[in-house]
MARLOGU-253172 format. One record per residue (C-alpha): x, y, z; residue in one letter. Coordinates in Angstrom, 3 decimals, padded with zeros to 6 digits, m for minus. Layout:
N
<atom <X; Y; Z>; "a">
...
//
This chain:
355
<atom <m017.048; 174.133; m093.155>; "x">
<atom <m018.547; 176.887; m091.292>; "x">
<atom <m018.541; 174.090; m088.060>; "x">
<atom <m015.789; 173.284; m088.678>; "x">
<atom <m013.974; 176.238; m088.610>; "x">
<atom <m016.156; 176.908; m085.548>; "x">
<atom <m014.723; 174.034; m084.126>; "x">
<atom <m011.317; 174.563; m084.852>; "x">
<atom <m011.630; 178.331; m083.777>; "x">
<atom <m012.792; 177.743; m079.987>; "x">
<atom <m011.070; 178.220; m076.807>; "x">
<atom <m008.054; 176.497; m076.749>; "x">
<atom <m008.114; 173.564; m073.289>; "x">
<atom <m005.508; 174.291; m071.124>; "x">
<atom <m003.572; 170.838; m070.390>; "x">
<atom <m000.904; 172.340; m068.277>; "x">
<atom <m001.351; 171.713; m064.451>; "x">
<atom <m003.249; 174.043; m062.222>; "x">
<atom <m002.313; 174.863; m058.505>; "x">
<atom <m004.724; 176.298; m056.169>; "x">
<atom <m004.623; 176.515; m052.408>; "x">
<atom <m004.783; 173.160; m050.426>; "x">
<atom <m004.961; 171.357; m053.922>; "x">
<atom <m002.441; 170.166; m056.829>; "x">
<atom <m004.299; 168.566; m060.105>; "x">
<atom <m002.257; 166.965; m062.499>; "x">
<atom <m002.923; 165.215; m065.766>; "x">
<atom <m003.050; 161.761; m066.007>; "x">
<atom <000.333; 160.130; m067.210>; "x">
<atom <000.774; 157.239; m069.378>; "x">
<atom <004.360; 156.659; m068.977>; "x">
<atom <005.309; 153.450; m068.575>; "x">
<atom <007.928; 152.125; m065.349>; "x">
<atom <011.400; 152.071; m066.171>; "x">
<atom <012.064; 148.363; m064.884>; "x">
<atom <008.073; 147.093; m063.761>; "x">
<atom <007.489; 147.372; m060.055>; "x">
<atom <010.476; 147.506; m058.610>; "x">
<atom <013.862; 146.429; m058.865>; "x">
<atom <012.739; 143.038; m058.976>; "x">
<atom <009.291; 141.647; m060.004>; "x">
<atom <007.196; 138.406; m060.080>; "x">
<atom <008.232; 135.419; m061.183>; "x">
<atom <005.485; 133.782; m063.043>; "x">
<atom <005.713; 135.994; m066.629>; "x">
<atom <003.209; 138.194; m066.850>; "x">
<atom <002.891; 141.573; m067.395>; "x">
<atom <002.515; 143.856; m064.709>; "x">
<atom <000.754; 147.491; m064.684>; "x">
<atom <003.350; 148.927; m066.734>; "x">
<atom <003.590; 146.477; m069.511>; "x">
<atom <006.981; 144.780; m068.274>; "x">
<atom <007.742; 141.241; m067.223>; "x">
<atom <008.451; 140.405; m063.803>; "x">
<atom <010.814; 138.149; m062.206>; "x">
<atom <010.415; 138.227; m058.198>; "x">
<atom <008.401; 140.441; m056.342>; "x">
<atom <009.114; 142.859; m053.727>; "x">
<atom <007.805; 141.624; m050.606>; "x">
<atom <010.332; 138.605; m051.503>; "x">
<atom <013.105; 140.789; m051.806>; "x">
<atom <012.634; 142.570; m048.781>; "x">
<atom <011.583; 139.582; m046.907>; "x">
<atom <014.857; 137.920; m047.460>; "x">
<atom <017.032; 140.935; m046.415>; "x">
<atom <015.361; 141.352; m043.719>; "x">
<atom <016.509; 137.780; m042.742>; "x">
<atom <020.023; 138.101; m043.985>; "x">
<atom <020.428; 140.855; m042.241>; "x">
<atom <019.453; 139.110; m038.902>; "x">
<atom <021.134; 136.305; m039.835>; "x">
<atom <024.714; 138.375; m040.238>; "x">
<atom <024.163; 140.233; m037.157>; "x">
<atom <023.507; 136.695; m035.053>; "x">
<atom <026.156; 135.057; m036.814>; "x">
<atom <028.972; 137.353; m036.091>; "x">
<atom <028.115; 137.844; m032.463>; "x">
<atom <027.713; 133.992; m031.735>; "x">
<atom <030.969; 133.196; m033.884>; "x">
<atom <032.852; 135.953; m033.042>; "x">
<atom <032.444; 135.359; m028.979>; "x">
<atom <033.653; 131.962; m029.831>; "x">
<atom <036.375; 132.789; m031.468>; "x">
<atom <037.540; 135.137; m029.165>; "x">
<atom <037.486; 132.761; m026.090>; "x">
<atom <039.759; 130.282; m027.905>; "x">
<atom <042.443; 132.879; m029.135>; "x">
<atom <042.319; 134.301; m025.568>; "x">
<atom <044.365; 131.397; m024.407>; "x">
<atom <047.049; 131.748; m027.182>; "x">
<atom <046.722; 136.020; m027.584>; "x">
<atom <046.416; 138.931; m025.740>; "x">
<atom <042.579; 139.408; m024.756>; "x">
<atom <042.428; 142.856; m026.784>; "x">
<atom <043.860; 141.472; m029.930>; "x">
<atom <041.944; 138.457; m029.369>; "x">
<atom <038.754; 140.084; m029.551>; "x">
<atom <039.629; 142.291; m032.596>; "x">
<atom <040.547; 138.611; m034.138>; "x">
<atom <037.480; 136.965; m033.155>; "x">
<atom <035.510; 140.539; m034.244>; "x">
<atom <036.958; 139.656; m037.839>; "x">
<atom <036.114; 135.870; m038.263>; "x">
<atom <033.008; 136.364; m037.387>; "x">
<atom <032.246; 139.183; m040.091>; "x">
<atom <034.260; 136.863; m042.404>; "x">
<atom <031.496; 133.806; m041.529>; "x">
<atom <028.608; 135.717; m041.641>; "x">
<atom <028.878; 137.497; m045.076>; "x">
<atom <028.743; 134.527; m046.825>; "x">
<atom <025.621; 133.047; m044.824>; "x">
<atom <023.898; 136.568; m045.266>; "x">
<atom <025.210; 136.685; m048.760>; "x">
<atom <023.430; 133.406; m049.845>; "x">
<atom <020.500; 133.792; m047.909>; "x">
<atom <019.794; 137.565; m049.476>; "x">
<atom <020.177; 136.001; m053.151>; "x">
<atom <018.238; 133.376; m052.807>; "x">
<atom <015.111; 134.501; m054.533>; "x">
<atom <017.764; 134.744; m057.558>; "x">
<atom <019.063; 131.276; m057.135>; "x">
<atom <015.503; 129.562; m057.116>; "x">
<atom <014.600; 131.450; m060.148>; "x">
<atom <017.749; 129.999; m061.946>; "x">
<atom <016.888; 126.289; m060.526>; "x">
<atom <013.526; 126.936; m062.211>; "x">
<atom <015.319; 128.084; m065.370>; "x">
<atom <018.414; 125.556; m064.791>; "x">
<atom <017.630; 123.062; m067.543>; "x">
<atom <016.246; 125.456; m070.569>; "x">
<atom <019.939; 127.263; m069.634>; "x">
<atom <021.870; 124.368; m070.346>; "x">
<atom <020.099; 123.439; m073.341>; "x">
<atom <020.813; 127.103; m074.378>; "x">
<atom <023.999; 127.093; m073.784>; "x">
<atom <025.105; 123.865; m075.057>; "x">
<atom <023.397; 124.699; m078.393>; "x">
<atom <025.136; 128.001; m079.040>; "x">
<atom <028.630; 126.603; m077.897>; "x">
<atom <027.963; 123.791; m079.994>; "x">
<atom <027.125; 125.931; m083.041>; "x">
<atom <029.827; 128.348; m082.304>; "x">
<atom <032.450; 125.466; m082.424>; "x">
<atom <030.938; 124.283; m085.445>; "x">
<atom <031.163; 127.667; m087.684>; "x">
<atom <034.538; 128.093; m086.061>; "x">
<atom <036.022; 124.601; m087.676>; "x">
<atom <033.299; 123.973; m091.147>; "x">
<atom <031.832; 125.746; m093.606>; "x">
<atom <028.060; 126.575; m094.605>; "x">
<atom <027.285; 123.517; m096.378>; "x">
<atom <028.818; 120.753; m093.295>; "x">
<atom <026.921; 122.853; m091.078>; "x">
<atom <023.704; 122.666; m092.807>; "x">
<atom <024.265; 118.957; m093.384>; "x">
<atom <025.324; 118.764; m089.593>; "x">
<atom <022.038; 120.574; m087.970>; "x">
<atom <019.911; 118.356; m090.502>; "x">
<atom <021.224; 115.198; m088.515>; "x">
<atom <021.090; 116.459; m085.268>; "x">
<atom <017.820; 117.851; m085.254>; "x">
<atom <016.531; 114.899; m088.196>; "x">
<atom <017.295; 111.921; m086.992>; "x">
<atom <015.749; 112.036; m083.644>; "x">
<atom <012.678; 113.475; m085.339>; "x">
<atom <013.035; 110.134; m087.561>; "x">
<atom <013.231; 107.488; m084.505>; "x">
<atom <009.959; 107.322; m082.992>; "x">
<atom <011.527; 106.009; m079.736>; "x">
<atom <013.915; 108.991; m079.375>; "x">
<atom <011.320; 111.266; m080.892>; "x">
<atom <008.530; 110.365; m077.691>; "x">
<atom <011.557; 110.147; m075.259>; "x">
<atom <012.306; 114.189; m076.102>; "x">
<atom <008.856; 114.654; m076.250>; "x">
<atom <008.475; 113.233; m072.985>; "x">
<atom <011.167; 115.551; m071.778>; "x">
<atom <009.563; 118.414; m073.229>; "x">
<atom <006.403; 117.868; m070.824>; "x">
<atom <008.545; 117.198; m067.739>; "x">
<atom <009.876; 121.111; m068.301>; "x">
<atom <006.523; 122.118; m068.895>; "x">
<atom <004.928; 120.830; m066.070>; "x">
<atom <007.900; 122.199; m063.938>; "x">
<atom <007.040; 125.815; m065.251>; "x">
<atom <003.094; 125.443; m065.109>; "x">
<atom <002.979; 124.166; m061.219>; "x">
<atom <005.010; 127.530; m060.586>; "x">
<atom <002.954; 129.361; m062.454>; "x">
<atom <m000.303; 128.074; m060.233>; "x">
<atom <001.618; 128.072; m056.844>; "x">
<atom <002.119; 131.714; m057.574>; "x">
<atom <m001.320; 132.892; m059.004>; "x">
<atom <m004.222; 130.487; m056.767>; "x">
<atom <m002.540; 128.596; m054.767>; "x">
<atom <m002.237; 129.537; m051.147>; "x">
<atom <001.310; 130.967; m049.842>; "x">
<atom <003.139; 132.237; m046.936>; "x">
<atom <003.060; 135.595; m045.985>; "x">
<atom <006.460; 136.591; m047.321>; "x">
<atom <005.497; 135.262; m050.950>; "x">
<atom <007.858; 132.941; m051.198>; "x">
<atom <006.782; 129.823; m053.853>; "x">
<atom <007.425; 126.118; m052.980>; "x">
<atom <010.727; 124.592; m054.764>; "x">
<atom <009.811; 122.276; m057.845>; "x">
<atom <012.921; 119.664; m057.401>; "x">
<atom <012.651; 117.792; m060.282>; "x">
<atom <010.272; 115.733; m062.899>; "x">
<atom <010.499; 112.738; m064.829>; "x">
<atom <008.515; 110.920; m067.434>; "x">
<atom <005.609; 108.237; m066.460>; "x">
<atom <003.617; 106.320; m068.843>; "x">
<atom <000.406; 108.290; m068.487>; "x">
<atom <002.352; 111.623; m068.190>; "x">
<atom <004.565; 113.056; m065.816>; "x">
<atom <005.937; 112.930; m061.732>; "x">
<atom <006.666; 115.975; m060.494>; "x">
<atom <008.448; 116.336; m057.177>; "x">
<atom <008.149; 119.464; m054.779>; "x">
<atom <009.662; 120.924; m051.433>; "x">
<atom <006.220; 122.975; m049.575>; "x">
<atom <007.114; 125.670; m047.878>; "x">
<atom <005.610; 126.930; m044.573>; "x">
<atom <001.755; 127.775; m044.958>; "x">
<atom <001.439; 125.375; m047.268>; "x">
<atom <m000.074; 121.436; m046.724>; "x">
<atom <m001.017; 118.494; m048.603>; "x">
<atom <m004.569; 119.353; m048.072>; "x">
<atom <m004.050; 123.125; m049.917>; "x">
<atom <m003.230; 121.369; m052.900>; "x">
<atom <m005.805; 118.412; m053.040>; "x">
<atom <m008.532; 121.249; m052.879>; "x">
<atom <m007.340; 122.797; m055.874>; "x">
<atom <m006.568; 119.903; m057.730>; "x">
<atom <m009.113; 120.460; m060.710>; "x">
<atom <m007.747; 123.784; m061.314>; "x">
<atom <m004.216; 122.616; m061.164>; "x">
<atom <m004.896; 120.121; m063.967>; "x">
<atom <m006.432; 123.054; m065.978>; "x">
<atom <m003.463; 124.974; m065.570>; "x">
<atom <m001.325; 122.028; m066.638>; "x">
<atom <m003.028; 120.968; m069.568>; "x">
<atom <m004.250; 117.103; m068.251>; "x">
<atom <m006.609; 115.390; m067.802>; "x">
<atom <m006.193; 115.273; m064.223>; "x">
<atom <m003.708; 115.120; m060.851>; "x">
<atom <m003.197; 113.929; m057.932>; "x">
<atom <m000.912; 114.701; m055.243>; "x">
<atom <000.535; 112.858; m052.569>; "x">
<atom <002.824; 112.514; m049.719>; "x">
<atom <006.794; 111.798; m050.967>; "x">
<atom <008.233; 110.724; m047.745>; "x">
<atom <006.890; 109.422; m044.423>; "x">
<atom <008.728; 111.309; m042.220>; "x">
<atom <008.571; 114.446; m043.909>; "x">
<atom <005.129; 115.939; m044.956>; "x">
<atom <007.107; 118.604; m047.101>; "x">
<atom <008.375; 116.896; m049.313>; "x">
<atom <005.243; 115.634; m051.518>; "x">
<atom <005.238; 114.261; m055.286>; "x">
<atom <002.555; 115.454; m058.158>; "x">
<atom <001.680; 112.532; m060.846>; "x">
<atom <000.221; 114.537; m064.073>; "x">
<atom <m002.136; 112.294; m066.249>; "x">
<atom <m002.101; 113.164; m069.660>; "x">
<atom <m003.517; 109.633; m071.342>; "x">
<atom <m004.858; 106.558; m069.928>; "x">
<atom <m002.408; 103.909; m070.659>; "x">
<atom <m004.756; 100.849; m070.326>; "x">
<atom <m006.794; 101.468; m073.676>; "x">
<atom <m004.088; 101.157; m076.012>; "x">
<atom <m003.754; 098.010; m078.347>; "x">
<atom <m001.525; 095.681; m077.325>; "x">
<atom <m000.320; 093.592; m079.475>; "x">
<atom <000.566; 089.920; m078.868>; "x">
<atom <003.539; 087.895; m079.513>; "x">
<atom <001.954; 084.486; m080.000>; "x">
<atom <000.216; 084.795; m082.955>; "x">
<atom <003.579; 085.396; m084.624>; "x">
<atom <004.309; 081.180; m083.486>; "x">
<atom <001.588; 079.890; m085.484>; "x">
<atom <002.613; 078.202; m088.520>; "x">
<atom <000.149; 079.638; m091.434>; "x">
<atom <000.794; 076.473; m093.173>; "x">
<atom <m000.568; 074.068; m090.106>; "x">
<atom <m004.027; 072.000; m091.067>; "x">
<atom <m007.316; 073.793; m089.991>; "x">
<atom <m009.367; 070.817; m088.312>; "x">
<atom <m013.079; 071.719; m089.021>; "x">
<atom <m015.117; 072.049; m086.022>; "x">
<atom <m019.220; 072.220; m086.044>; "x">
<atom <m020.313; 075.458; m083.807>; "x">
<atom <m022.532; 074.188; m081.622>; "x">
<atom <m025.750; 076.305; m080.501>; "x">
<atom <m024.476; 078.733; m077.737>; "x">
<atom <m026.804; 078.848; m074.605>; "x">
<atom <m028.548; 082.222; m074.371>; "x">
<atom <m030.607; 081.975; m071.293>; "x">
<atom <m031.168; 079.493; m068.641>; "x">
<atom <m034.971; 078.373; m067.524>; "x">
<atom <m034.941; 076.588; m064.639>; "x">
<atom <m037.931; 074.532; m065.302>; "x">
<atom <m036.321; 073.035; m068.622>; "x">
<atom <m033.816; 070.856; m066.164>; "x">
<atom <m035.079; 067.278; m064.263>; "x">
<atom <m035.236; 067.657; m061.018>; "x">
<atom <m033.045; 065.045; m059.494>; "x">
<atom <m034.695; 062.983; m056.485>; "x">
<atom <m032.176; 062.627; m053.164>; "x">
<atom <m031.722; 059.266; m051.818>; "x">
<atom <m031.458; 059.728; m047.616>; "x">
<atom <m028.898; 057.700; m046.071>; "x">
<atom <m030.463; 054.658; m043.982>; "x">
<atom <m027.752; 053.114; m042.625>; "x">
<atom <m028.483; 053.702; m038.803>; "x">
<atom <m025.780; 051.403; m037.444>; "x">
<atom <m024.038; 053.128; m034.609>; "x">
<atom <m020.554; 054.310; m035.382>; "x">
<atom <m016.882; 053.425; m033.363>; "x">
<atom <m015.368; 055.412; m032.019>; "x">
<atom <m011.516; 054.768; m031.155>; "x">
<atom <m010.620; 055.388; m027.318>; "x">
<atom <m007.699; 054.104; m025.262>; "x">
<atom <m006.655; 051.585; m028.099>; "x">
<atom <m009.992; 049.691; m028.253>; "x">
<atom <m012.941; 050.026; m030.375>; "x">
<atom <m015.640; 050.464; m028.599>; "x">
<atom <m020.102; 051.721; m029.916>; "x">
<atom <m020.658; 055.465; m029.306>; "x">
<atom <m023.926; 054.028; m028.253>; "x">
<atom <m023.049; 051.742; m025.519>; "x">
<atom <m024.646; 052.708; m022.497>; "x">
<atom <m022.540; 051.809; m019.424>; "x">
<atom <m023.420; 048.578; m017.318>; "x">
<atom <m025.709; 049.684; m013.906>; "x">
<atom <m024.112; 049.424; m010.499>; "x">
<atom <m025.156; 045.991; m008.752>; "x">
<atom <m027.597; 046.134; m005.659>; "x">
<atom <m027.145; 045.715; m002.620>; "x">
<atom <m028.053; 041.874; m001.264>; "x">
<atom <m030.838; 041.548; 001.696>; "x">
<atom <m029.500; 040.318; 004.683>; "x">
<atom <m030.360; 036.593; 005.160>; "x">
<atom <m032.572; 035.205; 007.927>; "x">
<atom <m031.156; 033.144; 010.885>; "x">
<atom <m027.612; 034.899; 010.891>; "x">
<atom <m028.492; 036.470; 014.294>; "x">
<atom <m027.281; 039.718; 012.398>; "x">
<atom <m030.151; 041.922; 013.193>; "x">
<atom <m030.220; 045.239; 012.579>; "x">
<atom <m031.585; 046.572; 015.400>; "x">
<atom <m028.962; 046.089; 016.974>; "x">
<atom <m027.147; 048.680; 015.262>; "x">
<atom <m029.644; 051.205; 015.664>; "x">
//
């Protein structure tokens, strides 16, 4: 008791902040950010510093209004010249500037517009399909409490969500589905955490996906600072983050090396059973004919097997050949030039005479 009291009975710490000359200490502060890092936040779902969830990050956000505002400022000068020059020939040069001043604003705001929300835009293409199942659900239900009572409904949402559960076909085509929006949201989630990016920090676009025997095909749209050859390096982690068994990656079109597709293996679809439709045509009730197994060969010994003895051919006779129309031996030899004849004595030929 007695240290306790002593305890209890100290000094009391001073907690409030102390300012001295040159220096300001303050205690350390556990609040907790009003909306995470900014006004906008990263888009992959995890928690940042102050225990909030993100959606696009900052750099993004300033990144693309930087652009739009570039983009508003060269869009209204280059339309609005244009637009001036042509309503010069119909108006009075003043007004026609004023008028040419205000369709170019009115062009550029939109292209500004779109280009600043963006970031938004992609992160409801990500989110597209899961919104539409959403909202087709509640509607659905709404409409259905609207015109039935407690016990239709119950019966109603027991068929809709039973009976595809029942079919295995329909079951392993939602199934299926399921994956395809999986893998959309777990390639995001690796372009944005290991995966190299630009400098501005904006992701790649995941298009679409679609369900392949072995898993699922993924299709994307790189963005600049990104290659073929930045993904293939990190393929092993991207199958980790994806839950297969592996990926690969490769180029979607031949004319554009952005545009690249991602096949996600999941199974092997070659060591399935497969079963066969002929064995359903045999009649059970067809005679068996008996047949004696004979001894299978296990090994072959070279020495066990008669050598057989070759016979040369002997038959020399030369062989025809067919030339010009006439048969004639390949072996003939051709018929020597005849010799001269001696000159004959007494013909007063001599040949001195000619020397």
């Amino acid at each position: 008791m007695r240290g306790l009291e002593a305890a209890t009975s100290g000094p009391a710490i001073d907690r409030t902040p102390t300012i001295t000359k040159g220096q300001i200490n303050m205690s350390k502060s556990t609040g907790l950010p009003a909306f995470g890092r900014g006004s906008f936040g990263r888009s992959s779902g995890r928690s940042g510093r102050g225990g909030t969830v993100t959606l696009i990050e900052d750099r993004v956000t300033r990144s693309y209004a930087r652009t739009a505002k570039i983009t508003f400022y060269v869009v209204a000068i280059v339309v609005g010249l244009l637009a001036a020059v042509v309503a010069a020939s119909y108006i009075h040069p003043i007004l026609a500037l004023l008028a040419g001043a205000a369709i170019g604003v009115g062009v550029a705001l939109p292209v500004a517009g779109f280009i600043a929300v963006w970031p938004v835009l992609r992160v409801l293409w990500w989110w597209t399909p899961e919104i539409l199942a959403t909202a087709l659900v509640v509607s659905g239900f709404v409409v259905l409490s609207t015109h039935t009572n407690m016990v239709v409904r119950i019966l109603i949402v027991a068929l809709v969500a039973g009976v595809p559960a029942g079919i295995p076909v329909v079951r392993r085509r939602l199934i299926a589905i399921g994956w395809c929006l999986i893998s959309r949201h777990r390639l995001r989630s690796c372009f944005n955490e290991f995966i190299i990016s630009n400098r501005s920090g904006s992701l790649p676009l995941i298009l679409w996906a679609k369900p392949t025997p072995v898993g699922e095909r993924v299709w994307i749209w790189l963005r600049p600072g990104l290659s073929l050859a930045d993904l293939e390096s990190r393929l092993d982690k991207i199958a980790v983050a994806c839950w297969a068994a592996n990926i690969t990656v490769e180029r979607a079109s031949t004319r554009n090396a952005a545009f690249v597709r991602a096949d996600i293996k999941r199974r092997d679809a070659l060591i399935g059973t497969v079963t066969s439709p002929l064995v359903d045509l045999v009649d059970p009730d067809a005679p068996v004919m008996p047949r004696a197994a004979g001894e299978a060969p296990t090994a072959l010994d070279l020495p066990d097997i008669p050598a057989q003895r070759t016979i040369p051919d002997t038959d020399t006779a030369p062989r025809t050949t067919k030339r010009a129309g006439r048969n004639e031996r390949s072996d003939k030899k051709p018929a020597p030039a005849p010799a001269p004849e001696p000159a004959k004595p007494g013909t007063g030929d001599d040949l001195l005479d000619w020397v």
